[in-house]
TORRO-168827 format. One record per residue (C-alpha): x, y, z negated; residue in one letter; residue number from 1. Coordinates in nm, 2 decimals, m for minus. Example, Ala and Ser with C-alpha at 12.3 -4.5 7.8 and 13.67 -1.06 7.14 Angstrom:
! TORRO-168827
DOPA       c1       c2       c3   aa     i
DOPA     1.23    m0.45    m0.78    A     1
DOPA     1.37    m0.11    m0.71    S     2
! end
This chain:
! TORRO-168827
DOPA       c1       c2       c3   aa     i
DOPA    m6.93    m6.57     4.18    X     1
DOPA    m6.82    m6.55     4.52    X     2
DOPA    m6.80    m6.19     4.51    X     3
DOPA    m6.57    m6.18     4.23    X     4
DOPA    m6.28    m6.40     4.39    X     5
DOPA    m6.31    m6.16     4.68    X     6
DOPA    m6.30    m5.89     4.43    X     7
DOPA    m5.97    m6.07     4.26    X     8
DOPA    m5.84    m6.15     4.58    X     9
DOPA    m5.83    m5.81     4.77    X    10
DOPA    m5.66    m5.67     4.41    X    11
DOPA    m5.42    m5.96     4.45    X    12
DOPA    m5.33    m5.84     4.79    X    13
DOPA    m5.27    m5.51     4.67    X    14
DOPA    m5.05    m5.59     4.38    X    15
DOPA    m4.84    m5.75     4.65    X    16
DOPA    m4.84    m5.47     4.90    X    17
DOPA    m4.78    m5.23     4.63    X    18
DOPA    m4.48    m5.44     4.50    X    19
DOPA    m4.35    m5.48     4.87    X    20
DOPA    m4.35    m5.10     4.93    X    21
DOPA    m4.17    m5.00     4.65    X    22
DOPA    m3.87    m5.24     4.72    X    23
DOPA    m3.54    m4.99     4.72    X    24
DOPA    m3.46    m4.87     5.08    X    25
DOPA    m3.07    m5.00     5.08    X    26
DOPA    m3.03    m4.73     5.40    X    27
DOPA    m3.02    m4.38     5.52    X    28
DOPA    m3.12    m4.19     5.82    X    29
DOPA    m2.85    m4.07     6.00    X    30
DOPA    m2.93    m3.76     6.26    X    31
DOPA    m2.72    m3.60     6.48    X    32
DOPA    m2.77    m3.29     6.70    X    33
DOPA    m2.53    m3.28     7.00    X    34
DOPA    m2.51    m3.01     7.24    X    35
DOPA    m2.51    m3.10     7.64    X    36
DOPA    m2.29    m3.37     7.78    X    37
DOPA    m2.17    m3.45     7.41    X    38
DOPA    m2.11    m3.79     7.39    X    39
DOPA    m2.12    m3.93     7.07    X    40
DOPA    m2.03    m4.28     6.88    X    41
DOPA    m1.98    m4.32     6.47    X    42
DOPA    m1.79    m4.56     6.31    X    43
DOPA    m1.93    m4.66     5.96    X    44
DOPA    m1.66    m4.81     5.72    X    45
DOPA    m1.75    m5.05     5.45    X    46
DOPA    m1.51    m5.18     5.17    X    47
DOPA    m1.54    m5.34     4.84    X    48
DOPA    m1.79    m5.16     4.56    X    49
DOPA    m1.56    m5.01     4.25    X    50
DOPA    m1.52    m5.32     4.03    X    51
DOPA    m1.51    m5.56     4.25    X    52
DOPA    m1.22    m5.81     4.27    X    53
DOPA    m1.33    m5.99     4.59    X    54
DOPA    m1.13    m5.91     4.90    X    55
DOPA    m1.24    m5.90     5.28    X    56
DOPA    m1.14    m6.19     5.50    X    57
DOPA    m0.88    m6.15     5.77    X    58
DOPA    m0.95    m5.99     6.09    X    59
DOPA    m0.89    m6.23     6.37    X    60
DOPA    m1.02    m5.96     6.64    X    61
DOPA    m1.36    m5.87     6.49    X    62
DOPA    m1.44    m5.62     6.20    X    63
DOPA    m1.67    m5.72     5.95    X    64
DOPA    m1.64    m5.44     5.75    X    65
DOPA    m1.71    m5.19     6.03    X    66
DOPA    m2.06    m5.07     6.18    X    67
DOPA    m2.07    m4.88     6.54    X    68
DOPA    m2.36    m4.62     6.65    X    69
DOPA    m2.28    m4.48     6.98    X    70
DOPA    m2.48    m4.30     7.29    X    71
DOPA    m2.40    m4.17     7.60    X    72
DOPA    m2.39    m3.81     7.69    X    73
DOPA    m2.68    m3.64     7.81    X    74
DOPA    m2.71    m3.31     8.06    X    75
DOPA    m2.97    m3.16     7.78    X    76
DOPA    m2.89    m3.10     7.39    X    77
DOPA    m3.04    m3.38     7.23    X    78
DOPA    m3.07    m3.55     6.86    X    79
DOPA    m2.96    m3.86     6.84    X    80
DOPA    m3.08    m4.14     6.53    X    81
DOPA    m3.01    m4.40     6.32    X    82
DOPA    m3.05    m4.65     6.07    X    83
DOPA    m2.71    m4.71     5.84    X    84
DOPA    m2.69    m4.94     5.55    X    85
DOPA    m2.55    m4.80     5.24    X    86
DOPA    m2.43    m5.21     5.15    X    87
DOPA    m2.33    m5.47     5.34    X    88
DOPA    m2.20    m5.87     5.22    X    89
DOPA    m1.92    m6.06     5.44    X    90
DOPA    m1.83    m6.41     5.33    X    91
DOPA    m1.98    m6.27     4.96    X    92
DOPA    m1.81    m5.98     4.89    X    93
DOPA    m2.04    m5.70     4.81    X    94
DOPA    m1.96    m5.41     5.03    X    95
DOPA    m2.04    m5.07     5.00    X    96
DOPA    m2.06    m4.78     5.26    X    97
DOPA    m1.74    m4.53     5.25    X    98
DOPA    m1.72    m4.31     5.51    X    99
DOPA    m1.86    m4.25     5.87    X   100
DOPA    m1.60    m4.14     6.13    X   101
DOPA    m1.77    m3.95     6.46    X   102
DOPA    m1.60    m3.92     6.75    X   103
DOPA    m1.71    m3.69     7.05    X   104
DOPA    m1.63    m3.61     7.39    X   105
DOPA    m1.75    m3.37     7.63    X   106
DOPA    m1.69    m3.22     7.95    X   107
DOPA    m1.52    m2.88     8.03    X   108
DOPA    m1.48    m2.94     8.46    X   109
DOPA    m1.61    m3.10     8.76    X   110
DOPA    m1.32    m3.34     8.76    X   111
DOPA    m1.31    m3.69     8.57    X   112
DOPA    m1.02    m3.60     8.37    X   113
DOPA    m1.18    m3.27     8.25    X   114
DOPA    m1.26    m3.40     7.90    X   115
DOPA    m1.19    m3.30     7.57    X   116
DOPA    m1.30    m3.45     7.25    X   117
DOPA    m1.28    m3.42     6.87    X   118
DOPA    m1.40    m3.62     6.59    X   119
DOPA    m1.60    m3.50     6.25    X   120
DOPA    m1.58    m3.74     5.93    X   121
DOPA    m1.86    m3.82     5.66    X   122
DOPA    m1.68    m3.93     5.34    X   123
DOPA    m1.96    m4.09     5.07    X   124
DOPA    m1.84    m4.12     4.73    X   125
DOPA    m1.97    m4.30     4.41    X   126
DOPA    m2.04    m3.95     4.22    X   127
DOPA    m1.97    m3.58     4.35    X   128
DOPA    m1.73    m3.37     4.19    X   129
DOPA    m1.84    m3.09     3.95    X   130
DOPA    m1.99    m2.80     4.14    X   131
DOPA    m2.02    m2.98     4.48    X   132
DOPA    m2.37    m3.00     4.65    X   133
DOPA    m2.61    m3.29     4.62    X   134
DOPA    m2.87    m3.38     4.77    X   135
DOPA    m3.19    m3.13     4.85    X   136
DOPA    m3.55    m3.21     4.70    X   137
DOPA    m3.66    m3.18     5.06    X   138
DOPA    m3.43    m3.54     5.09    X   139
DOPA    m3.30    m3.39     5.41    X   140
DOPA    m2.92    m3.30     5.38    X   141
DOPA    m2.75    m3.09     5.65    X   142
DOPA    m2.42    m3.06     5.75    X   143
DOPA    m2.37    m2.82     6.00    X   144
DOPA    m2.10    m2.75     6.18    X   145
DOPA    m1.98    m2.60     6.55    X   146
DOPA    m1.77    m2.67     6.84    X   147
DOPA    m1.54    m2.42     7.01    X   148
DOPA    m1.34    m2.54     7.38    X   149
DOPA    m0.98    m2.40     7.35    X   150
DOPA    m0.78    m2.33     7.66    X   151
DOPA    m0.39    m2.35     7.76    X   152
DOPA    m0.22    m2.38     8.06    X   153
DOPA     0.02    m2.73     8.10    X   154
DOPA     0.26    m2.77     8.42    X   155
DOPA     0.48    m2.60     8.64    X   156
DOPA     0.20    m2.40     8.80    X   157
DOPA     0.04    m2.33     8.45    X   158
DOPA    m0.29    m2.51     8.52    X   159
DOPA    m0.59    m2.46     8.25    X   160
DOPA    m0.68    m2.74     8.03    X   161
DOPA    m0.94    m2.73     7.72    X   162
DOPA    m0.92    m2.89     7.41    X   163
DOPA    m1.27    m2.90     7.18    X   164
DOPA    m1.26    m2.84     6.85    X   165
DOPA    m1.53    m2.88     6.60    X   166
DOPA    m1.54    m2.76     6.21    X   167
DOPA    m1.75    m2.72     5.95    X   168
DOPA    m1.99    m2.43     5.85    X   169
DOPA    m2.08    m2.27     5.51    X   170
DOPA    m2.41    m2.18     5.31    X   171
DOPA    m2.40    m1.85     5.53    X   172
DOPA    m2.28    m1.99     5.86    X   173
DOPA    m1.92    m1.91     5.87    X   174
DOPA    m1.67    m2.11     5.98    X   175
DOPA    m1.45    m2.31     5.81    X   176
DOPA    m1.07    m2.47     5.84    X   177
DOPA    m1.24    m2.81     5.74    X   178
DOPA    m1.37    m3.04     6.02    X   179
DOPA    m1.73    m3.08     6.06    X   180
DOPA    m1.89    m3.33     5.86    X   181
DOPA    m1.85    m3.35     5.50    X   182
DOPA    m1.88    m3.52     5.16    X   183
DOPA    m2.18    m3.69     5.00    X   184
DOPA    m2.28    m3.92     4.69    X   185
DOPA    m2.40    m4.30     4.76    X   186
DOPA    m2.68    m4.27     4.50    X   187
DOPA    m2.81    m3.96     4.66    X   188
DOPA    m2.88    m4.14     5.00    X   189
DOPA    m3.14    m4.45     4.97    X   190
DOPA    m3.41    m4.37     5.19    X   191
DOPA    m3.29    m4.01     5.22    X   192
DOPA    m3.17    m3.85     5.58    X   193
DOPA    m2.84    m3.71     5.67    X   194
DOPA    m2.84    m3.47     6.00    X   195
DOPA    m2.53    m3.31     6.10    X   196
DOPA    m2.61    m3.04     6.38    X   197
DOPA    m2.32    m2.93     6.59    X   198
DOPA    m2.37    m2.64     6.80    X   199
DOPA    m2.12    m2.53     7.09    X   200
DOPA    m2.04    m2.17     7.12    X   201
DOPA    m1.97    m2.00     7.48    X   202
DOPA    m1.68    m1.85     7.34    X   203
DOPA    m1.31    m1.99     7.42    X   204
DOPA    m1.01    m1.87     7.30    X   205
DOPA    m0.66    m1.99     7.32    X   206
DOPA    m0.53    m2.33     7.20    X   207
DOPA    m0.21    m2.14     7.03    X   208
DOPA    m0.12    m1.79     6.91    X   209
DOPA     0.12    m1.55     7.09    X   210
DOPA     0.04    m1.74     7.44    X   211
DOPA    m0.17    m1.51     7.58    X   212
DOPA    m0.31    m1.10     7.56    X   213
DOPA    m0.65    m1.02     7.55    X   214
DOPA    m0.80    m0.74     7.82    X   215
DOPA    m1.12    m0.68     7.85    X   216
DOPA    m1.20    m0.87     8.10    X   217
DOPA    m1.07    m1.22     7.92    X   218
DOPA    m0.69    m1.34     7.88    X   219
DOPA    m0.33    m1.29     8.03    X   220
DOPA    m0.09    m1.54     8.02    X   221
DOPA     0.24    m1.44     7.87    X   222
DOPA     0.53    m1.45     8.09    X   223
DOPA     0.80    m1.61     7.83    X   224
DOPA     1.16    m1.63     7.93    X   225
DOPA     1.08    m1.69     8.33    X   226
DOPA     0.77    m1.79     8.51    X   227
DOPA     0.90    m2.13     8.49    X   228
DOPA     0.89    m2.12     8.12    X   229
DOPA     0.62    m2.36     8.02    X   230
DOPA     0.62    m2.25     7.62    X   231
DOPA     0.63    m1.89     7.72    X   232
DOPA     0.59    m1.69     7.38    X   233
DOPA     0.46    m1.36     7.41    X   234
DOPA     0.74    m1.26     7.10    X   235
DOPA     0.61    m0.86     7.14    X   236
DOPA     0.61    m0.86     7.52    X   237
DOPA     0.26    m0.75     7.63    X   238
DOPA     0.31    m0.62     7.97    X   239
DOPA     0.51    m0.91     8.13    X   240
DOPA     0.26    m1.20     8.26    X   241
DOPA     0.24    m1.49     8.47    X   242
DOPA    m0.05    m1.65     8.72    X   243
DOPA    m0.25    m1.92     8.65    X   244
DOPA    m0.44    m2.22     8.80    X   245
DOPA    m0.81    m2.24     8.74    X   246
DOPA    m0.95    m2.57     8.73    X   247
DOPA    m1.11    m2.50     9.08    X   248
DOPA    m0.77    m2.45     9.20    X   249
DOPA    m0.76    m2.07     9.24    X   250
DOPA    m0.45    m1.90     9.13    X   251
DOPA    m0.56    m1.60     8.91    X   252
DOPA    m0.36    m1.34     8.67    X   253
DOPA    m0.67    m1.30     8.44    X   254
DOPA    m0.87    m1.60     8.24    X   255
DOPA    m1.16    m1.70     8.29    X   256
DOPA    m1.27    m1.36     8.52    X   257
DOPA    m1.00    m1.41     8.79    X   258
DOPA    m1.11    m1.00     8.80    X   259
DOPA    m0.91    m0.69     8.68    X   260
! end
């Protein structure tokens, strides 16, 4: 007798484990490869699920409706992970996750001002449009993307500064205008992961066209109008050219060699 309400006991226990563990994850994984020194923080946006009539309350300073994920650079390419609800309820309004905005910020110089930064941008959607990409059966989707540093030259002694700039890749690794990140369906992502890898290229090139000449042993800066001239449009001119000032404070006539 005994042995049978240990029997119906254990079977109980699993019943309830078994009902336990298939409760709907209401979350994705979020992972994010950043190159070295990246710093990285998202900002997930929640608003009202389609159909809903209720309305958020008012922001006295505090945002109810928004969700933070951030980490500090690192000297070292590291991935970086998290846990983001896909719903979220403030004073009873169901709330629904609709986009993830990353912003990230890296160093280019030795110097605390030397930063540059960029941001990517997650939109999630009820359904995807015809012909757009769901989810793999692998339940890992990956948005890659990469990171370029563009240079210019700002001031009266023409002094290098970098901008990053980060876009999108396709299927076959090419790059695209759009920013990295991309587009994704809500129903897709319960207990799924999303990893967006970013990769930096050693490349630079210049920040605006008709600026600078290429050699081959890196970039002249146009002359313009005068060596004073700030804007200084090549406009066809390609043996006219001005010095510049690298970050360590040399003055050069070639970027980045400083060699002819």
């Amino acid at each position: 007798m005994r042995r049978g309400i240990m029997l119906g006991l254990l079977a109980g226990g699993v019943l309830a484990t078994s009902g336990c563990g298939t409760k709907p994850v209401d979350s994705f994984t979020l992972e994010v490869d950043l190159p070295a020194t990246f710093r990285f923080r998202g900002d997930a946006i929640y608003q009202p699920a389609t159909g809903e009539t209720c309305t958020l309350p008012r922001r006295r300073g505090k945002r109810p409706d928004f969700k933070v994920f951030d980490t500090p650079g690192k000297p070292v390419a590291n991935r970086v992970s998290f846990e983001v609800p896909l719903t979220e309820q403030v004073d009873g309004c169901p709330l629904v996750l609709r986009s993830i905005t990353f912003d990230m910020y890296a160093k280019w110089g030795e110097r605390w001002s030397d930063v540059g930064g960029d941001f990517a941008f997650i939109g999630v959607r009820d359904r995807l449009e015809v012909g757009m990409a769901g989810m793999p059966e692998s339940g890992v989707q990956e948005l890659p993307g990469r990171c370029q540093w563009l240079f210019r030259t700002v001031g009266p002694e023409h002094a290098i500064r970098k901008i990053l700039k980060c876009n999108s890749l396709d299927a076959g690794r090419q790059l695209r205008m759009s920013r990295a990140g991309g587009v994704l369906s809500r129903d897709e992502l319960y207990g799924k992961t999303v990893r967006m890898i970013l990769e930096l290229t050693s490349e630079e090139r210049p920040y605006m066209g008709d600026n600078w000449i290429r050699f081959p042993q890196g970039w002249k800066r146009c002359l313009g109008e005068s060596p004073e001239d700030q804007f200084a449009f090549c406009r066809g001119n390609t043996t006219d050219f001005k010095p510049i000032k690298m970050p360590d404070g040399r003055k050069c006539n070639i970027y980045p060699t400083c060699t002819e």
